[in-house]
Structure formats: structure tokens, C-alpha cells
mmCIF file as Biopython writes it, N, C-alpha, C and O atoms, coordinates in Angstrom:
data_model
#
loop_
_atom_site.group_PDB
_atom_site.id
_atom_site.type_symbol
_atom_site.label_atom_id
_atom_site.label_alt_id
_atom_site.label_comp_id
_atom_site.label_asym_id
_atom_site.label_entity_id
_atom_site.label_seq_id
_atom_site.pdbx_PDB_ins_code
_atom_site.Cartn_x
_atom_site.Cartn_y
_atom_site.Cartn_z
_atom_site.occupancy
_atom_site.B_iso_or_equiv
_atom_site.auth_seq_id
_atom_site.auth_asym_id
_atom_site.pdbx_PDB_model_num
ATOM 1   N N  . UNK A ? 1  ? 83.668  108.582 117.288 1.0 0.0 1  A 1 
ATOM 2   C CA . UNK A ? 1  ? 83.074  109.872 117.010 1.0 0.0 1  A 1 
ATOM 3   C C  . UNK A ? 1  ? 83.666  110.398 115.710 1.0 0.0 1  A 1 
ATOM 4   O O  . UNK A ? 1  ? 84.893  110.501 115.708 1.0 0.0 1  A 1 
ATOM 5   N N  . UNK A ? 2  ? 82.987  110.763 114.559 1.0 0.0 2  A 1 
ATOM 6   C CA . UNK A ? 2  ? 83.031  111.010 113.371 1.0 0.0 2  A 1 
ATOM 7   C C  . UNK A ? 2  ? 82.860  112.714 113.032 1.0 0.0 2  A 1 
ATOM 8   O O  . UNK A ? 2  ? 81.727  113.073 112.710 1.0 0.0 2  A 1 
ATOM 9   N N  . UNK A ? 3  ? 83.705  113.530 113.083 1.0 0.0 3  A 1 
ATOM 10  C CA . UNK A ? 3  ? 83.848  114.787 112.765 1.0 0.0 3  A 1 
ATOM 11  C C  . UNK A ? 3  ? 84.121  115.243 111.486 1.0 0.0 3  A 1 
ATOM 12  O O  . UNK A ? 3  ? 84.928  114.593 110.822 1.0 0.0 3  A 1 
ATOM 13  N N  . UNK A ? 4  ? 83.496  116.450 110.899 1.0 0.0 4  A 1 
ATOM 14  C CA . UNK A ? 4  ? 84.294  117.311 110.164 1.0 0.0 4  A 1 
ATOM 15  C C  . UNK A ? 4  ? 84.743  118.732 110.092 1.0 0.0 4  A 1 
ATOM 16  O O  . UNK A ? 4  ? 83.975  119.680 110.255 1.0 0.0 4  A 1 
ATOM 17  N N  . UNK A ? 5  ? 85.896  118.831 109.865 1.0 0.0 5  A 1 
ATOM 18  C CA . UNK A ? 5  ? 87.247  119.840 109.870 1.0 0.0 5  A 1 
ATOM 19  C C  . UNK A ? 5  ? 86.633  120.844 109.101 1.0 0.0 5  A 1 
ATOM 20  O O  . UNK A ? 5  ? 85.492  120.747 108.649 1.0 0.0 5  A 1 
ATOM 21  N N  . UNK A ? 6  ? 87.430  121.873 108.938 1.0 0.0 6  A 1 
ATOM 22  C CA . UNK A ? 6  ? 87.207  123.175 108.497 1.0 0.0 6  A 1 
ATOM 23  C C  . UNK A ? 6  ? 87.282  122.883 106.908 1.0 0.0 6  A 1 
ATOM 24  O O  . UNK A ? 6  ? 86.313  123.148 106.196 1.0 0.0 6  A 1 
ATOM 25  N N  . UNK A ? 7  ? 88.149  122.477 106.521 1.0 0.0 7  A 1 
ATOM 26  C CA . UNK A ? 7  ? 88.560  121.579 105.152 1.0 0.0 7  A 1 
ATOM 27  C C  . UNK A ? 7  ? 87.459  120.714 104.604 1.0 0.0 7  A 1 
ATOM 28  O O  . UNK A ? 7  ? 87.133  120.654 103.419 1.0 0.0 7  A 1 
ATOM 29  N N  . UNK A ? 8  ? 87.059  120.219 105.353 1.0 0.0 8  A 1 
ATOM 30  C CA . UNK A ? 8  ? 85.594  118.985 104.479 1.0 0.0 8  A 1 
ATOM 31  C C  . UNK A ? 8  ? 86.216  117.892 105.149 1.0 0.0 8  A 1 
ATOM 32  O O  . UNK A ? 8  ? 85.463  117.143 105.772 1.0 0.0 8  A 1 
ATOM 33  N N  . UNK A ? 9  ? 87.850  117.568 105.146 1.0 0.0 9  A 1 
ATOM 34  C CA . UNK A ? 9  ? 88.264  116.483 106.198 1.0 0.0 9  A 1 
ATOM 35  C C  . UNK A ? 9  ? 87.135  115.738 106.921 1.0 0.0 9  A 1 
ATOM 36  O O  . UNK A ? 9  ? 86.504  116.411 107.736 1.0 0.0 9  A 1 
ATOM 37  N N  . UNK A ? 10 ? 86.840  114.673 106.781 1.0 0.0 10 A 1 
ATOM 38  C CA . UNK A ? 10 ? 86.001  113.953 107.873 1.0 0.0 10 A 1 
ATOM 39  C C  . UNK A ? 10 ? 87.599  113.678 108.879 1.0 0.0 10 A 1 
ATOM 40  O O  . UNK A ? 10 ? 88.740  113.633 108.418 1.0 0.0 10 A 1 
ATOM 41  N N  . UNK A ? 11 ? 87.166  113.525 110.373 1.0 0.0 11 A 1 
ATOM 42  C CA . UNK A ? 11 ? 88.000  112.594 111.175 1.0 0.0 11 A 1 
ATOM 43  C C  . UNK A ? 11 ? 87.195  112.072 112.403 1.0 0.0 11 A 1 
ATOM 44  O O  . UNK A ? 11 ? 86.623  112.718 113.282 1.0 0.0 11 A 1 
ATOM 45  N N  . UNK A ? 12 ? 87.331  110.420 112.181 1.0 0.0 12 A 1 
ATOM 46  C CA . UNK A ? 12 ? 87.124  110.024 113.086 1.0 0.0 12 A 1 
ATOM 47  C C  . UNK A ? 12 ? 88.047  109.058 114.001 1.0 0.0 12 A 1 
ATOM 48  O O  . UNK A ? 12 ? 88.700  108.094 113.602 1.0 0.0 12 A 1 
ATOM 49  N N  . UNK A ? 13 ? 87.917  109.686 115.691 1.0 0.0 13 A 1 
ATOM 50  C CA . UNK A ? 13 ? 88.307  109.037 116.776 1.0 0.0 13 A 1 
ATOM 51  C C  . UNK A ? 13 ? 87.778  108.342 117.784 1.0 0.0 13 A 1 
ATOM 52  O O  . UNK A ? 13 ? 86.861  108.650 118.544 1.0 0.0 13 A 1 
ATOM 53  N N  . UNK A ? 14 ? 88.689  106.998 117.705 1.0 0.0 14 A 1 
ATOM 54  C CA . UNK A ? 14 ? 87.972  105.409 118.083 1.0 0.0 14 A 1 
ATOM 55  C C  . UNK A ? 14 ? 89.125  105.092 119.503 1.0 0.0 14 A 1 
ATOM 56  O O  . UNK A ? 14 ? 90.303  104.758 119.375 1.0 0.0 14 A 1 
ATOM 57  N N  . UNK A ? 15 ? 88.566  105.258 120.506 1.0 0.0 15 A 1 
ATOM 58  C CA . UNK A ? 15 ? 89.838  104.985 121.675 1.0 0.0 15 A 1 
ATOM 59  C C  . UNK A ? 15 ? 89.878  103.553 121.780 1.0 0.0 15 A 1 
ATOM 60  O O  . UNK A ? 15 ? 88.884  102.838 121.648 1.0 0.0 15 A 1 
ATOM 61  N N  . UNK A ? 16 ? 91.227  103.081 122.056 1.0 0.0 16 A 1 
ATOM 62  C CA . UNK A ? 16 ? 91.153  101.473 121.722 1.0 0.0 16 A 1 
ATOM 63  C C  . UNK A ? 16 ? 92.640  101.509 123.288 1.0 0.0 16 A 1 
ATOM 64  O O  . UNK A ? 16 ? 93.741  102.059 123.267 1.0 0.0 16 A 1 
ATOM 65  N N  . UNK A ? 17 ? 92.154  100.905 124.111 1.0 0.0 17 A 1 
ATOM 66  C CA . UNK A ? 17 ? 92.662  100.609 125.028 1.0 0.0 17 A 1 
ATOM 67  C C  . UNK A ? 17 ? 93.451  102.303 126.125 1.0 0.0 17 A 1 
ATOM 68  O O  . UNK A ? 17 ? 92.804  103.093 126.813 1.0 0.0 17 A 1 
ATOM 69  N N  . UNK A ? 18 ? 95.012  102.295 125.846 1.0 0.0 18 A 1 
ATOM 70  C CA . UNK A ? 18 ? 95.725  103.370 126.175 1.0 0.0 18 A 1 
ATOM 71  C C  . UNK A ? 18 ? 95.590  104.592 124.959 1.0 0.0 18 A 1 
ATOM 72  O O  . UNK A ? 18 ? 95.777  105.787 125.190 1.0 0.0 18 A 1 
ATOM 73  N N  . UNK A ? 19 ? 95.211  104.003 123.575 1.0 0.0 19 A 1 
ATOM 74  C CA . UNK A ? 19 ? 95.968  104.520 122.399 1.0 0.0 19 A 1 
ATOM 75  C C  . UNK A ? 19 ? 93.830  105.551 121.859 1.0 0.0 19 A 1 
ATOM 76  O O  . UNK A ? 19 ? 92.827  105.549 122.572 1.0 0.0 19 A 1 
ATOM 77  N N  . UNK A ? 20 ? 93.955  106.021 120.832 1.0 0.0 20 A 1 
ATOM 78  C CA . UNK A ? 20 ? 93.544  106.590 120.261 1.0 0.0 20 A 1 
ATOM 79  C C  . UNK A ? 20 ? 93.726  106.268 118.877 1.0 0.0 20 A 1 
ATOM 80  O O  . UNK A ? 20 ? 94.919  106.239 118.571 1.0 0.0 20 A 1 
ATOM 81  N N  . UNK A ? 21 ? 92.943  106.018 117.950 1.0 0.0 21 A 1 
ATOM 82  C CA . UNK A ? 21 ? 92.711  105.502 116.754 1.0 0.0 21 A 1 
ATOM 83  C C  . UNK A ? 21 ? 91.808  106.959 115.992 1.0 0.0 21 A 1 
ATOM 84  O O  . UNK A ? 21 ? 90.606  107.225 116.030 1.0 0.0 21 A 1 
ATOM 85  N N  . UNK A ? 22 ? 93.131  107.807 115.234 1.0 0.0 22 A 1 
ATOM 86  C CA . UNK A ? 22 ? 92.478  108.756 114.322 1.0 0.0 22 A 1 
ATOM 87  C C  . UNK A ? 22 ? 92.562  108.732 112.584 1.0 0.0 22 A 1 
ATOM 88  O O  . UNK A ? 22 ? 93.560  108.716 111.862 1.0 0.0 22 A 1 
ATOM 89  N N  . UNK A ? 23 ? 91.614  108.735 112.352 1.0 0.0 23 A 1 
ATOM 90  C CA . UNK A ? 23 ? 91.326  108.545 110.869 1.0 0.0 23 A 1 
ATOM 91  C C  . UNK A ? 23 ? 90.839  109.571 110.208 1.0 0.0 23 A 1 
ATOM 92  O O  . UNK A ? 23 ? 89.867  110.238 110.563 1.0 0.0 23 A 1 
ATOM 93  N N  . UNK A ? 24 ? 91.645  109.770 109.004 1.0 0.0 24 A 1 
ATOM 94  C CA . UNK A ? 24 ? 91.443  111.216 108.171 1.0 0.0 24 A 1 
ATOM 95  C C  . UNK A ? 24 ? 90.744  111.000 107.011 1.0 0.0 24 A 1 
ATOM 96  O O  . UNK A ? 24 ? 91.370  110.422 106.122 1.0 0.0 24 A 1 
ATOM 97  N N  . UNK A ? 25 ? 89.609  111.315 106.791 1.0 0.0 25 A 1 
ATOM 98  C CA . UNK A ? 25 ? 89.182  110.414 105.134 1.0 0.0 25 A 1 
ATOM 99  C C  . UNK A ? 25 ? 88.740  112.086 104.331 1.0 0.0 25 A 1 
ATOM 100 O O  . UNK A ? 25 ? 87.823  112.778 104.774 1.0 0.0 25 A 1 
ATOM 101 N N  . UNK A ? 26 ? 89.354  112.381 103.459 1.0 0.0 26 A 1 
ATOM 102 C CA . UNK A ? 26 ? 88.878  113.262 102.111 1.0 0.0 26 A 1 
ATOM 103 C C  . UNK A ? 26 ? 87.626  112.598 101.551 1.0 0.0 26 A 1 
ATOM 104 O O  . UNK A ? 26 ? 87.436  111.460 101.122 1.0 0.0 26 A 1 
ATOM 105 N N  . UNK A ? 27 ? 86.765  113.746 101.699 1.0 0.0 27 A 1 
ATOM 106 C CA . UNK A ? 27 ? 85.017  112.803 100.756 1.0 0.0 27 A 1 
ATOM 107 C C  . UNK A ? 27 ? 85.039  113.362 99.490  1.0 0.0 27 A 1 
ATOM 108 O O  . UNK A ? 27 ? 83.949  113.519 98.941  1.0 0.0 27 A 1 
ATOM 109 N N  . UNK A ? 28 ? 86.266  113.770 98.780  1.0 0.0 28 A 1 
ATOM 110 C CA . UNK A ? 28 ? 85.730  113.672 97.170  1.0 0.0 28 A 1 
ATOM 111 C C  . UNK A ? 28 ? 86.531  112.598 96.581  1.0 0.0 28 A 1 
ATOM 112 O O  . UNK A ? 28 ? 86.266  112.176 95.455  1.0 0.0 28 A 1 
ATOM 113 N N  . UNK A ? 29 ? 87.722  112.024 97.444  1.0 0.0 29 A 1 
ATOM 114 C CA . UNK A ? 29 ? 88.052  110.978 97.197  1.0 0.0 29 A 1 
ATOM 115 C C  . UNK A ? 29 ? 87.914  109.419 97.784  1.0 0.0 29 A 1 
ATOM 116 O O  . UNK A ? 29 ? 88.162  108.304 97.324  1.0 0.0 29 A 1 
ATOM 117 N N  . UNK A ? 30 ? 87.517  109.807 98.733  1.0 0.0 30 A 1 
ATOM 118 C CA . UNK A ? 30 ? 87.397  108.700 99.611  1.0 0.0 30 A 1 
ATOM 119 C C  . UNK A ? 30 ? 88.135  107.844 100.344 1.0 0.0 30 A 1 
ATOM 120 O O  . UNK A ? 30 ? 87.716  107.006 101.144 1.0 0.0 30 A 1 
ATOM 121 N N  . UNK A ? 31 ? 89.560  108.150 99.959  1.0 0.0 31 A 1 
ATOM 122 C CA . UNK A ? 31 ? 90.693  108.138 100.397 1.0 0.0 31 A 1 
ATOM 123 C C  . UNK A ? 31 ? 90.848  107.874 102.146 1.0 0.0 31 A 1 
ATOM 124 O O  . UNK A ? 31 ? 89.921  108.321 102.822 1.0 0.0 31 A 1 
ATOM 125 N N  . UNK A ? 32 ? 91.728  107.328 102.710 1.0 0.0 32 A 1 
ATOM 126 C CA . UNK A ? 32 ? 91.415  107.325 104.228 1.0 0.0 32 A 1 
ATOM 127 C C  . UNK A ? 32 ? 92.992  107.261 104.687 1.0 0.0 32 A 1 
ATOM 128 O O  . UNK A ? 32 ? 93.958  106.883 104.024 1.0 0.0 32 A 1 
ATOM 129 N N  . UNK A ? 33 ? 92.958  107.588 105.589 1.0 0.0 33 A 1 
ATOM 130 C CA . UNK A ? 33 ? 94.408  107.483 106.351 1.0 0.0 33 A 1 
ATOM 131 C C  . UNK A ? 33 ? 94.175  107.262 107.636 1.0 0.0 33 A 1 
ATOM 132 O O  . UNK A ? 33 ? 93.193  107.579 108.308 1.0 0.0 33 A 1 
ATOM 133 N N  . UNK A ? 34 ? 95.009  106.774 107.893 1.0 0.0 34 A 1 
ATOM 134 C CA . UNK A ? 34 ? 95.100  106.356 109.687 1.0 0.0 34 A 1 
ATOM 135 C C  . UNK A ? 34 ? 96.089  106.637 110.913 1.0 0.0 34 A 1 
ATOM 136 O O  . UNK A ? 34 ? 97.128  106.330 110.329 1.0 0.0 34 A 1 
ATOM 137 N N  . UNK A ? 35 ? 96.388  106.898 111.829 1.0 0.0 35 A 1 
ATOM 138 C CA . UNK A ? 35 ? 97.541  107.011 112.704 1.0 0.0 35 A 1 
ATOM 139 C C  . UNK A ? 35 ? 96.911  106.236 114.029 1.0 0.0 35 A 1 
ATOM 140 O O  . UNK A ? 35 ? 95.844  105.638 113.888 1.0 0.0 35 A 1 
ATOM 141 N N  . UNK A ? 36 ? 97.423  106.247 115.023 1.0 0.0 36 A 1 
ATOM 142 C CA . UNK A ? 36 ? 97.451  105.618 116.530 1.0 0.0 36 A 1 
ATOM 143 C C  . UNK A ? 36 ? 98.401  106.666 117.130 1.0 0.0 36 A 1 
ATOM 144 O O  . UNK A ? 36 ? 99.480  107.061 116.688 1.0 0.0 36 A 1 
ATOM 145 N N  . UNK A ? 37 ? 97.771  107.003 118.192 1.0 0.0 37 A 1 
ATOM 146 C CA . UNK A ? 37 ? 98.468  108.583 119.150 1.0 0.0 37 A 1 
ATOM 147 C C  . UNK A ? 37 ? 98.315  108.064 120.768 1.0 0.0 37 A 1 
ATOM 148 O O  . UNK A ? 37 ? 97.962  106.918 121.047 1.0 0.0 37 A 1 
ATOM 149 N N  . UNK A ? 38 ? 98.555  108.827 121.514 1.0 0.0 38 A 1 
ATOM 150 C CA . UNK A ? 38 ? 98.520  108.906 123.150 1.0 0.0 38 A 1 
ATOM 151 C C  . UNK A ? 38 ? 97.573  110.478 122.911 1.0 0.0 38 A 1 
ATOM 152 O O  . UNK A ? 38 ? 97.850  111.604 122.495 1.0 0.0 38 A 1 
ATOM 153 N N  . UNK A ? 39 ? 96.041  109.610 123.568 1.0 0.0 39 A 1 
ATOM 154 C CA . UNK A ? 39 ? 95.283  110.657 123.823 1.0 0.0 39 A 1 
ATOM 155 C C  . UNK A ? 39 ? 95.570  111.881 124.497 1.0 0.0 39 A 1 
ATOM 156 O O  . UNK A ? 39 ? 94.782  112.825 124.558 1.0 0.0 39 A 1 
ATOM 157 N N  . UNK A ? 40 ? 96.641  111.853 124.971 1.0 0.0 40 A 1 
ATOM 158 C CA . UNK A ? 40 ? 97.581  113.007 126.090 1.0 0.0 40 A 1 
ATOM 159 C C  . UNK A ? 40 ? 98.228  114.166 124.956 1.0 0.0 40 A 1 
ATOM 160 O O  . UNK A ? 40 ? 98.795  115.218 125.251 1.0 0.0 40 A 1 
ATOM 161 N N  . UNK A ? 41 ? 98.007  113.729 123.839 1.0 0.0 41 A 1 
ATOM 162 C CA . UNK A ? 41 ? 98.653  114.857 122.788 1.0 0.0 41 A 1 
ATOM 163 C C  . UNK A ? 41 ? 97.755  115.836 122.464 1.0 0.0 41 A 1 
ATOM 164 O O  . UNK A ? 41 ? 98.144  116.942 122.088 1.0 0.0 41 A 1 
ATOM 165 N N  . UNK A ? 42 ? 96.408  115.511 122.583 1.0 0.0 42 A 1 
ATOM 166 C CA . UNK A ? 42 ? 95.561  116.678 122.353 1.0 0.0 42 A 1 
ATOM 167 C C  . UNK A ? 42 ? 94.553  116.539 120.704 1.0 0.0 42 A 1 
ATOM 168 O O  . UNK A ? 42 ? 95.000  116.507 119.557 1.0 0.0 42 A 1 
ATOM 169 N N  . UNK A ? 43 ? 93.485  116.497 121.048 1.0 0.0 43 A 1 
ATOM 170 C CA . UNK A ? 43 ? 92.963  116.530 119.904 1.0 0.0 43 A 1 
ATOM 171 C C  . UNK A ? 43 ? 93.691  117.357 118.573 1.0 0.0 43 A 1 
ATOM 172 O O  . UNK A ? 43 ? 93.736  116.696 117.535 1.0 0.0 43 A 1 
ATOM 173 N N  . UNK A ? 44 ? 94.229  118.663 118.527 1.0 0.0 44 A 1 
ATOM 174 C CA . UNK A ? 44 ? 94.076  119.063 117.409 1.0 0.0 44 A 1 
ATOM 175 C C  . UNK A ? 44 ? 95.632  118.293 116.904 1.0 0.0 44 A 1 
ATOM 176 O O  . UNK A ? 44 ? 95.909  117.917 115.765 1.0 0.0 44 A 1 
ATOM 177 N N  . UNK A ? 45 ? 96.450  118.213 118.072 1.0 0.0 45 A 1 
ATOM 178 C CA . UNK A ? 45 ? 97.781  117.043 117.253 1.0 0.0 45 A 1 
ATOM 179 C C  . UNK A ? 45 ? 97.182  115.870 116.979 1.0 0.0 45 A 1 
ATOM 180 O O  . UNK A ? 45 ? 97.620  115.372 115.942 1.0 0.0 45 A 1 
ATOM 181 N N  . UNK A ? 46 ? 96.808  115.589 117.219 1.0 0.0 46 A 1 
ATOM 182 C CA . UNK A ? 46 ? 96.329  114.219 116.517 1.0 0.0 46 A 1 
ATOM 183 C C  . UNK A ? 46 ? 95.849  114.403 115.542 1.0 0.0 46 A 1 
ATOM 184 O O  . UNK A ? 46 ? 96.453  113.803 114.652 1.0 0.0 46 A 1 
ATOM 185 N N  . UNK A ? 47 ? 94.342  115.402 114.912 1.0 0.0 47 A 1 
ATOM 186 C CA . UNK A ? 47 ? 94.131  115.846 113.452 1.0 0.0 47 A 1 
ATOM 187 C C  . UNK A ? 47 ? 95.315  116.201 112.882 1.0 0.0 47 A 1 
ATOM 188 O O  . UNK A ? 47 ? 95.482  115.308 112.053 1.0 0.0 47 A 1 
ATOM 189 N N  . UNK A ? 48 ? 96.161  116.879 112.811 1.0 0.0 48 A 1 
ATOM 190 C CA . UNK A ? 48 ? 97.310  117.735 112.657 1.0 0.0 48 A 1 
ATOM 191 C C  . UNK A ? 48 ? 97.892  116.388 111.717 1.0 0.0 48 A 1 
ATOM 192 O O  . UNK A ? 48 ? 97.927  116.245 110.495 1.0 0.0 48 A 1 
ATOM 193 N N  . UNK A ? 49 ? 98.308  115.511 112.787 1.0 0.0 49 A 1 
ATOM 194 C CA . UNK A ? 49 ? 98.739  114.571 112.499 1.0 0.0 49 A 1 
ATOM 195 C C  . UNK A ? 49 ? 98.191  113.424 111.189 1.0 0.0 49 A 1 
ATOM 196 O O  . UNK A ? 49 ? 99.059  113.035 110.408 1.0 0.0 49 A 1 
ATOM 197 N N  . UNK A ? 50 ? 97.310  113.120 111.078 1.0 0.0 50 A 1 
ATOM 198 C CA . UNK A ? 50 ? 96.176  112.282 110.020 1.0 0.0 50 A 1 
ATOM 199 C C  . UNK A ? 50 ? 95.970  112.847 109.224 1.0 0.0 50 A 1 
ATOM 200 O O  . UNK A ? 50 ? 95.870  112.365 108.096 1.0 0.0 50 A 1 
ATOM 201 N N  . UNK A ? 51 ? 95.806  114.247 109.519 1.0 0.0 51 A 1 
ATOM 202 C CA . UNK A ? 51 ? 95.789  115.583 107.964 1.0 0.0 51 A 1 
ATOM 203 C C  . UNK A ? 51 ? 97.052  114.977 107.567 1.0 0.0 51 A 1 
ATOM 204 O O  . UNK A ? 51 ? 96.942  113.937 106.916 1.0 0.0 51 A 1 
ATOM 205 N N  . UNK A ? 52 ? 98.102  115.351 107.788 1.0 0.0 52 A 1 
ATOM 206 C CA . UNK A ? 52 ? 99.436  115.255 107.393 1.0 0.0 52 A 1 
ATOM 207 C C  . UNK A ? 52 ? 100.009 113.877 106.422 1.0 0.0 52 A 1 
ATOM 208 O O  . UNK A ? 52 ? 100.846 113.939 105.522 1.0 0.0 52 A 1 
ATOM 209 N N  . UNK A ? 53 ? 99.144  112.418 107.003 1.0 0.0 53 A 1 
ATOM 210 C CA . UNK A ? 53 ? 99.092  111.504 106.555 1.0 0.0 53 A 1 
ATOM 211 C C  . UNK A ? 53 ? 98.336  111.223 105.234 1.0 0.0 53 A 1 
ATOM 212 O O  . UNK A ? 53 ? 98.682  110.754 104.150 1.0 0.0 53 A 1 
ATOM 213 N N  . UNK A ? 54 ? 97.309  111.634 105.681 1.0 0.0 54 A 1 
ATOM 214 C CA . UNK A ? 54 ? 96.298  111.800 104.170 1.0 0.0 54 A 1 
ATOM 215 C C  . UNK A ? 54 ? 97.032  113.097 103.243 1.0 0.0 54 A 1 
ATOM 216 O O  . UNK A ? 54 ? 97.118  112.945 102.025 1.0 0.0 54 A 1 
ATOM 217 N N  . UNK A ? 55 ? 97.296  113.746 103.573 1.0 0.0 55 A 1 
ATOM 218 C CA . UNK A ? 55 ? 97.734  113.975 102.445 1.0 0.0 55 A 1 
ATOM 219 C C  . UNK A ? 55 ? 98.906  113.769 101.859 1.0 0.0 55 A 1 
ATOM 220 O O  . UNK A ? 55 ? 98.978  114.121 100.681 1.0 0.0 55 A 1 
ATOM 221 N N  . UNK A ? 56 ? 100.177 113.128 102.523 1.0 0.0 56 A 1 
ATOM 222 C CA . UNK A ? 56 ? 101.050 112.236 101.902 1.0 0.0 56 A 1 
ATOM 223 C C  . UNK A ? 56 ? 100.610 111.089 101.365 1.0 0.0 56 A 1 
ATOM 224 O O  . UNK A ? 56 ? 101.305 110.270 100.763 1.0 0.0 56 A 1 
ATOM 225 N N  . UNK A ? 57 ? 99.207  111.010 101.626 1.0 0.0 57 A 1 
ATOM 226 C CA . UNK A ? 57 ? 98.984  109.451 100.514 1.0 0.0 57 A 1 
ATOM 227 C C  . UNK A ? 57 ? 98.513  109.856 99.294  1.0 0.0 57 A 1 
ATOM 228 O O  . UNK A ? 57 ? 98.694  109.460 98.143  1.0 0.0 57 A 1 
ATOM 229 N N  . UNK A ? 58 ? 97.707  110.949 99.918  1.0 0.0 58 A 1 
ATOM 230 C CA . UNK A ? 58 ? 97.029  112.196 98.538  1.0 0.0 58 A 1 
ATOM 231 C C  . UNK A ? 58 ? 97.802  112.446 97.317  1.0 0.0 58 A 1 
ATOM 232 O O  . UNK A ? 58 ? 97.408  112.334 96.156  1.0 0.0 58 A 1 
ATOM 233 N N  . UNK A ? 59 ? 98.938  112.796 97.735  1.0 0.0 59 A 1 
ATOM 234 C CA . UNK A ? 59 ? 100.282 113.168 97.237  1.0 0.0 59 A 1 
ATOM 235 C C  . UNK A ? 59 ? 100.922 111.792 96.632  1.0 0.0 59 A 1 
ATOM 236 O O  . UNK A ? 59 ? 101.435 112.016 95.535  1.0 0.0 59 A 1 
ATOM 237 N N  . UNK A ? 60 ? 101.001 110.824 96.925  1.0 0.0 60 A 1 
ATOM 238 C CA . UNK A ? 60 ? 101.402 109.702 96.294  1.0 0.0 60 A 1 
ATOM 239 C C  . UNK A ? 60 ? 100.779 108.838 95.423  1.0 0.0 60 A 1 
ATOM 240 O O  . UNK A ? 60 ? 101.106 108.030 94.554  1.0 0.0 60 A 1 
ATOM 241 N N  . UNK A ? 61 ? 99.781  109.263 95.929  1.0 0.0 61 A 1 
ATOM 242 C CA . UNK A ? 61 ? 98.185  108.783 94.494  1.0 0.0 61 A 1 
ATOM 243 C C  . UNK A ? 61 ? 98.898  109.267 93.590  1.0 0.0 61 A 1 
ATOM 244 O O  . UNK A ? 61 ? 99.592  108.600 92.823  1.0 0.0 61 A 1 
ATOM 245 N N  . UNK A ? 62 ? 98.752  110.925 93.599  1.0 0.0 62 A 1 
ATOM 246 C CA . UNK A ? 62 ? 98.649  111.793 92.318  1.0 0.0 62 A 1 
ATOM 247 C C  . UNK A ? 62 ? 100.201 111.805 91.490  1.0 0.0 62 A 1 
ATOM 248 O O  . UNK A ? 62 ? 100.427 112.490 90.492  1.0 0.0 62 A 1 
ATOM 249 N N  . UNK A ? 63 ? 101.113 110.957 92.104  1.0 0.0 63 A 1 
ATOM 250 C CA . UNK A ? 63 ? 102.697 110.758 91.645  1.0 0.0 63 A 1 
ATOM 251 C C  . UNK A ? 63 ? 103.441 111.721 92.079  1.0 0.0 63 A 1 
ATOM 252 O O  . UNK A ? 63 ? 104.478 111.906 91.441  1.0 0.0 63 A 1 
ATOM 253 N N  . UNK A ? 64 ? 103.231 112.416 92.995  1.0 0.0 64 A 1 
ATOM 254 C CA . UNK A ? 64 ? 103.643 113.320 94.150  1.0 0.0 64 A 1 
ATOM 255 C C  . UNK A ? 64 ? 104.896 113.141 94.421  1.0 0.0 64 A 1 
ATOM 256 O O  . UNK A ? 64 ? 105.757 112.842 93.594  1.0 0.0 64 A 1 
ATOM 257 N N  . UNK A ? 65 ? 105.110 113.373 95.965  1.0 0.0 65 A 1 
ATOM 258 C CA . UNK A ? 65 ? 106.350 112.785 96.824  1.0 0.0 65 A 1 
ATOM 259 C C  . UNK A ? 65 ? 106.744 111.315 96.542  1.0 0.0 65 A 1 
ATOM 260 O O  . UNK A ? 65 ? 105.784 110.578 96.316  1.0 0.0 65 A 1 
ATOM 261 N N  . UNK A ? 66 ? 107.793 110.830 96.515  1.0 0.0 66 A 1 
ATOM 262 C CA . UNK A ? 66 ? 108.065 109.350 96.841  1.0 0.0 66 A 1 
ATOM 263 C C  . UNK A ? 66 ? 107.663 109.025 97.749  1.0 0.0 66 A 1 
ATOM 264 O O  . UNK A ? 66 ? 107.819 107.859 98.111  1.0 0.0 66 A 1 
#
């Protein structure tokens, strides 16, 4: 299931056995990030979470954070 966030954030969540497969993709970059969660955390931790990822990669594109 393929959502988008308040942000433009697309995220989509793919349940793969016990685990949860959430993916954060920015559409002006196209950029994507990924995590694996325990569906027991709750949808918005899990966005929370993949936001957080994408944009530490966001951030490392642009010569950001180490």
C-alpha cells in the first residue's frame, strides 16, 4: 500500500512475513529509503522512522551529515 504524507513523502508498506517493509521516497528527487519494523510499533513510528532515514540520505547527497 502506497501512501502520501502531509509533506509530498510517498510511503509505502509491504508486510513480509512477522516484519513490515516501510519505504520513504521524496518525488522531486526520487530518492528512496527503506527500514524493516515490528508492525506492533504503529504506523505513524514506522513513517516517523523512514522520514528520518530519507532524510539522512537527503542530507548526505547534499554533503550534509557524515
Amino acid at each position: 500500500m502506497a501512501t502520501r504524507g502531509d509533506d509530498g513523502v510517498i510511503f509505502e508498506f509491504v508486510s513480509i512475513g512477522a516484519y513490515v517493509k516501510v519505504s520513504a521516497i521524496d518525488p522531486v528527487t526520487g530518492v528512496e529509503a527503506s527500514i524493516v519494523g515490528d508492525p506492533l510499533s504503529g504506523e505513524m513510528t514506522l513513517r516517523r522512522t523512514a522520514l528520518r532515514k530519507l532524510q539522512f540520505v537527503l542530507d548526505k547527497k547534499k554533503g550534509g551529515r557524515p
